[in-house]
N, C-alpha and C positions, 0 to 999 in steps of 0.2 A: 794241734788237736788236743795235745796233753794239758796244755798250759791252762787253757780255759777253765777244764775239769777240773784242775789241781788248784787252781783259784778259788771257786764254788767250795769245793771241799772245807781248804782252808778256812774260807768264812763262817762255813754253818760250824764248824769244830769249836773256830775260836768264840762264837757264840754262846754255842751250848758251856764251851768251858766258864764265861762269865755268869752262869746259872749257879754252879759250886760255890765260892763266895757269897753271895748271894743269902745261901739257902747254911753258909755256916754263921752268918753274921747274925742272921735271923736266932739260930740254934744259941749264939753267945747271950744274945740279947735276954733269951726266955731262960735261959742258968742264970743269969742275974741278975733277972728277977722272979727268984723263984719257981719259975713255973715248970707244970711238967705236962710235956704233948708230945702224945708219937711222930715218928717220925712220915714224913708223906705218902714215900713210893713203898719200904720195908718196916711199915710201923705195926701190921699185923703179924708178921713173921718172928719168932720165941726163938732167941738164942740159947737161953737159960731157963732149966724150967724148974 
């Protein structure tokens, strides 16, 4: 009963986790070439003000 769950789980995690990379490579890409853009999900949000 558990194994199944715990399979599914596994997948969408290991998924979502390949999103990170992803989304810093993109991040490398636009610092090296100058640009500057908020960030997606916390680009409205002021850390510093």
């Amino acid at each position: 009963m558990v194994s199944w769950r715990l399979y599914v789980i596994v997948r969408i995690v290991g998924y979502v986790a390949l999103v990170f990379p992803v989304l810093a490579l993109a991040g490398i890409i636009n610092v090296v070439n100058g640009q500057e853009k908020e960030l997606p999900v916390i680009g409205k949000i002021r850390f510093f003000r």
